[in-house]
C-alpha positions as CSV (number, residue, x, y, z in Angstrom):
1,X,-35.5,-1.7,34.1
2,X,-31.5,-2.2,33.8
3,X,-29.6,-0.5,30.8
4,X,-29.2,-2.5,27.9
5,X,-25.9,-3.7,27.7
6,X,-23.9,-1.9,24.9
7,X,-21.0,-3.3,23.5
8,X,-17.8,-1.1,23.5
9,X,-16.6,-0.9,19.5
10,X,-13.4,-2.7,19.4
11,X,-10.7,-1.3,17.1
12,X,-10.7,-2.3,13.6
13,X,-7.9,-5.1,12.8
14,X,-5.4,-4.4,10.1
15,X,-2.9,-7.1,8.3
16,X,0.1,-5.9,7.4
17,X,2.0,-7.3,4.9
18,X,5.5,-8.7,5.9
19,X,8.6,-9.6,3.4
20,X,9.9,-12.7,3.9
21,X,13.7,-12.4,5.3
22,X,16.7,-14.3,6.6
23,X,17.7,-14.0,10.2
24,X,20.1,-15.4,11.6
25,X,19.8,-17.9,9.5
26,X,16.2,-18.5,9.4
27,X,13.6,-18.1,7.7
28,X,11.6,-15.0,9.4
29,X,8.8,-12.3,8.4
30,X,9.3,-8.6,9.0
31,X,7.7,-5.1,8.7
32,X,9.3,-1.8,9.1
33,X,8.5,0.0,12.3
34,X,6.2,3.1,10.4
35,X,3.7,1.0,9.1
36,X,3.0,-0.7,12.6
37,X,3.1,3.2,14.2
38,X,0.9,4.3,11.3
39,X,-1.8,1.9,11.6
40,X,-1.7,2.4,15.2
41,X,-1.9,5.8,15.9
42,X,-3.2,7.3,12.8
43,X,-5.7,4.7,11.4
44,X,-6.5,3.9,14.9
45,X,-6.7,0.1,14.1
46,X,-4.7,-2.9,15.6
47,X,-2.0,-4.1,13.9
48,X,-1.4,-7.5,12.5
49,X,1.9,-8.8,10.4
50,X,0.6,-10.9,7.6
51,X,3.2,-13.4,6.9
52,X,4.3,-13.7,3.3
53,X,3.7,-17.6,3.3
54,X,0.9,-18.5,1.0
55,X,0.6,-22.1,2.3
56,X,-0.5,-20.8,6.0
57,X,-3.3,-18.4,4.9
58,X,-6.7,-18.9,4.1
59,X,-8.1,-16.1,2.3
60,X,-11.9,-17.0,3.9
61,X,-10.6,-17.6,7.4
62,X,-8.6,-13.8,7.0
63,X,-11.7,-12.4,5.3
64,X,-13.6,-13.2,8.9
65,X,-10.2,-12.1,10.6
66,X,-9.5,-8.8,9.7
67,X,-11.2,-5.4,8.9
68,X,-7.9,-3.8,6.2
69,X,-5.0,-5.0,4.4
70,X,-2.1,-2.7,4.3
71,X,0.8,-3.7,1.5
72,X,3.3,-2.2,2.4
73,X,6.9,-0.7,0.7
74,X,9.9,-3.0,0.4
75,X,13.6,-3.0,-1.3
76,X,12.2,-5.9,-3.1
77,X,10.5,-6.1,-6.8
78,X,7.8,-8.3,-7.7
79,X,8.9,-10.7,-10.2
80,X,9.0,-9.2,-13.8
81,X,7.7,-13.0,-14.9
82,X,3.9,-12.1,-13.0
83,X,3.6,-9.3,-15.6
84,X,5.3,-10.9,-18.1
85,X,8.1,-9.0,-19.0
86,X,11.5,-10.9,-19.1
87,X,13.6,-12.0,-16.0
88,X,15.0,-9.2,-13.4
89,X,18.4,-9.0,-13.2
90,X,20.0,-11.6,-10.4
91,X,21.6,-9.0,-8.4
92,X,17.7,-7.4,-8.1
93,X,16.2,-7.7,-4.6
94,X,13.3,-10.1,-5.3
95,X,10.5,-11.9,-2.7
96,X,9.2,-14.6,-4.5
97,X,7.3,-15.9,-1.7
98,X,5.5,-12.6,-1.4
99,X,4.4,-12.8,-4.5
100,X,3.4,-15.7,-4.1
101,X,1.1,-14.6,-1.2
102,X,-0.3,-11.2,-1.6
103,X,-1.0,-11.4,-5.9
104,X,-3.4,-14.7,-5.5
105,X,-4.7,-13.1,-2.4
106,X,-5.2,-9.2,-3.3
107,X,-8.5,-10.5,-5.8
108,X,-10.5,-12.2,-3.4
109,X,-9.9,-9.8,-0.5
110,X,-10.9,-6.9,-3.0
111,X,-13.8,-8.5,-3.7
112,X,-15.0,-9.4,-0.5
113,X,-15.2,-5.4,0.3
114,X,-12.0,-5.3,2.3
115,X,-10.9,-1.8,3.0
116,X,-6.9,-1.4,1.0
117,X,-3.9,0.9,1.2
118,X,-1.0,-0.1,-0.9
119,X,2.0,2.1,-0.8
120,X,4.8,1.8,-3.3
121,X,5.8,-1.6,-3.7
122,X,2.1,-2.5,-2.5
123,X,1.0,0.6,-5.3
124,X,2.7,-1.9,-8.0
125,X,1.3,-5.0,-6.4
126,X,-2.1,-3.8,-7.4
127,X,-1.1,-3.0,-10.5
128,X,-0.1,-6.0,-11.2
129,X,-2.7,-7.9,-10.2
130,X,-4.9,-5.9,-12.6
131,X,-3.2,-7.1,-15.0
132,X,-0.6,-3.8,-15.9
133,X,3.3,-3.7,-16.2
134,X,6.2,-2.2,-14.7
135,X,8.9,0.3,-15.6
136,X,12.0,-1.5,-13.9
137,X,14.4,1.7,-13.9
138,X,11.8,4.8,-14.5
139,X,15.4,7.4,-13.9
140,X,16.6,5.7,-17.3
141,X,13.4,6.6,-19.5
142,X,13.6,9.9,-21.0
143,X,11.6,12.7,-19.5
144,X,11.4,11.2,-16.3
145,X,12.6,12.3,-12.9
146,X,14.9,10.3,-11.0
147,X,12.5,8.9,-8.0
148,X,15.0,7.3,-6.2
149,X,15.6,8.0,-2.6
150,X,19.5,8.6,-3.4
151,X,22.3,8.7,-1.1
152,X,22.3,6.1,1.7
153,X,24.5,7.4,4.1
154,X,22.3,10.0,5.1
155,X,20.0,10.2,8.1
156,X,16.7,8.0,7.6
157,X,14.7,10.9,8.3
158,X,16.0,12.9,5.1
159,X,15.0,9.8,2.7
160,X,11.3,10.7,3.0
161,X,11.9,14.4,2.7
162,X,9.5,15.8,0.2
163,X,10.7,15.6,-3.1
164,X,8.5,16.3,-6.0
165,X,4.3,17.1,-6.5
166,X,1.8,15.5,-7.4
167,X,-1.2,16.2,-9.3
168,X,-4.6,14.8,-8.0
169,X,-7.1,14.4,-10.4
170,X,-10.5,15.0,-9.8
171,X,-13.4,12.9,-9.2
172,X,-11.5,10.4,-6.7
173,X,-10.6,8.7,-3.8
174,X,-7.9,11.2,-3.0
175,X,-9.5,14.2,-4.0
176,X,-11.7,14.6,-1.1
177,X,-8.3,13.9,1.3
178,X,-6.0,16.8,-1.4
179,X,-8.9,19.1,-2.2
180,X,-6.4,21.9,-3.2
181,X,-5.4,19.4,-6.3
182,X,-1.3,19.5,-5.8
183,X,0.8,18.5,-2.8
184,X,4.5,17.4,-2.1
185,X,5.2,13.9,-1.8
186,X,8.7,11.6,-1.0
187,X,9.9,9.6,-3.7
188,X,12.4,6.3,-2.8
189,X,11.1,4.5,-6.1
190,X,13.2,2.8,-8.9
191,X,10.5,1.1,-10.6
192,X,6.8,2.6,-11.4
193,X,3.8,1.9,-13.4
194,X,4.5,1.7,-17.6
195,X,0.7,0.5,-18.1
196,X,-1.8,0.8,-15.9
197,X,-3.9,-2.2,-15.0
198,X,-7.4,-2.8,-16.6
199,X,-9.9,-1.6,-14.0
200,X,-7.5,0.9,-11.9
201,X,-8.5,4.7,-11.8
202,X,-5.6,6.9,-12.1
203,X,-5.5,9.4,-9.0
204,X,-2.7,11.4,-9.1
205,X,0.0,12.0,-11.1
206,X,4.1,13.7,-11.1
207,X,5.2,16.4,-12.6
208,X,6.8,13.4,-15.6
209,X,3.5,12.4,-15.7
210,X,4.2,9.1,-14.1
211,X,1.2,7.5,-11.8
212,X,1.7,8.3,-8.2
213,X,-1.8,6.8,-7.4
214,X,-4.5,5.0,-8.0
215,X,-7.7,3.5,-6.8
216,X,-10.0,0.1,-7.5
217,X,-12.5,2.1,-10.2
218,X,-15.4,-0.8,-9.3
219,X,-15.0,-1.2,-5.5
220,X,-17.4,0.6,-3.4
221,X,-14.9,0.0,-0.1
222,X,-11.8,2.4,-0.1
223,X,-9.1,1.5,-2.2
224,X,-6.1,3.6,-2.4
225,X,-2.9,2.8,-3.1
226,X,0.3,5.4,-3.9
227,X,3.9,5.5,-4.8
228,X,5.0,7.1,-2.2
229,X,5.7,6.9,1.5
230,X,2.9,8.4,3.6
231,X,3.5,5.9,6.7
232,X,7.4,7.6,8.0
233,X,5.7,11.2,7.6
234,X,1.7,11.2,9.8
235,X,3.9,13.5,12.0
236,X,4.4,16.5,10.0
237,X,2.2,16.2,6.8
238,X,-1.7,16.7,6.8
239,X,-1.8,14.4,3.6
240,X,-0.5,11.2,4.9
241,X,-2.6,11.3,8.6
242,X,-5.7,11.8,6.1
243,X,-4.9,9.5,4.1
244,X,-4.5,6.8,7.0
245,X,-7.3,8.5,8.4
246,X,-9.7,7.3,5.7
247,X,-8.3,3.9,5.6
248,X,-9.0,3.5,9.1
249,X,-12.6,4.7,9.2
250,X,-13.4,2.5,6.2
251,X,-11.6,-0.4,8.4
252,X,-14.0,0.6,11.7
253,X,-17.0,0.8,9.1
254,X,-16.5,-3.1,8.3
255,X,-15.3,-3.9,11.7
256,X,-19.2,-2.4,12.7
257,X,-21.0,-3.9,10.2
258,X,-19.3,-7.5,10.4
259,X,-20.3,-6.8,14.4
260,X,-24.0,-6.0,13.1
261,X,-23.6,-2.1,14.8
């Protein structure tokens, strides 16, 4: 009798979030090169940019599509108006048509059971979307540290340098990938979390006590998101290939059940 035939698993498929941008004159979508790498060689999953234009998606027809969502960092700020706070400055970097996409979208993805890492601007899109608020300059409040990434001119490499710790607290998602409770983390952050959204576990914390991550308290599927930049550092650090590790296991576990394996 011949072998049953067994399908090879195919790697899960990730979107990735893109800002929309102007180049050379047009209207165009792009991602930074470490999240592509990331999701590639550390999640092990395909990547796909998302395009930050809410009239071409369907959030049923990317449901079926995908197996993750990444939201990824960005010099841009969701608009203070979606958390209702009063207007940005004008000379703040903004990306209306992000917003526009990923807050509407984030809900129903979430509770479809779709796997989600958010990392610092994607960190604060979550919170927003549950409803919290954000600090627009956290180096102004008193007490805090100054998160920014600070001088531009030097090397890329020395932005995501580590800068401060972190506390993990226990009991979640990122406990099981920081089991020793306190690591070293980058820090190229302006804005943070004032309050948390309704529904959102805190996961970690900074030495000022500001929220360095969180997690989806209700979803069963992982949910992480953080304010810092794992994606530029799965070559030295053990905490950022675990972390997109565990997002892309939870990824090849929906890829396998949407295949029925």
């Amino acid at each position: 009798m011949p072998a049953a035939h067994i399908r090879p698993a195919r790697r899960p498929v990730v979107a990735i979030i893109t800002d929309r941008i102007e180049l050379h004159h047009h209207v165009a979508y792009a991602a930074l090169d470490g999240y592509v790498r990331a999701v590639a060689s550390a999640a092990g999953a395909l990547p796909l940019l998302l395009p930050a234009c809410p009239e071409a998606l369907d959030s049923e027809a990317l449901t079926e599509a995908v197996d993750g969502i990444l939201l990824t960092g960005s010099p841009s700020n969701v608009a203070a108006e979606r958390y209702g706070a009063a207007p940005l400055p004008a000379t703040t970097r903004q990306d209306p048509a992000r917003d526009a996409t990923v807050l509407p979208l984030l809900p129903r993805l979430i509770a479809a059971g779709m796997p989600l890492l958010g990392i610092c601007r994607g960190f604060q899109e979550l919170n927003v979307v549950y409803g919290g608020t954000l600090e627009r300059a956290v180096h102004a409040q008193p007490g805090r540290l100054d998160h920014r990434e600070g001088d531009h001119a030097r090397p890329i490499a020395q932005w995501y340098e580590d800068r401060h710790a972190i506390q993990v607290v226990p009991g979640g998602r990122l406990e099981a990938l920081a089991p020793d409770h306190s690591c070293l983390v980058n820090s190229l952050h302006h804005q943070g979390i004032e309050r948390l959204g309704d529904g959102l576990r805190v996961e970690a914390t900074a030495p000022d006590g500001l929220v360095e991550a969180v997690s989806v308290d209700a979803a069963p599927q992982f949910t992480l998101a953080v304010q810092w930049h794992p994606e530029m550092r799965v070559d030295d650090s053990a905490l950022s290939r675990r972390i997109f590790a565990a997002f892309g296991e939870a990824c090849a576990q929906r890829a396998r059940a949407r295949a029925g394996n």
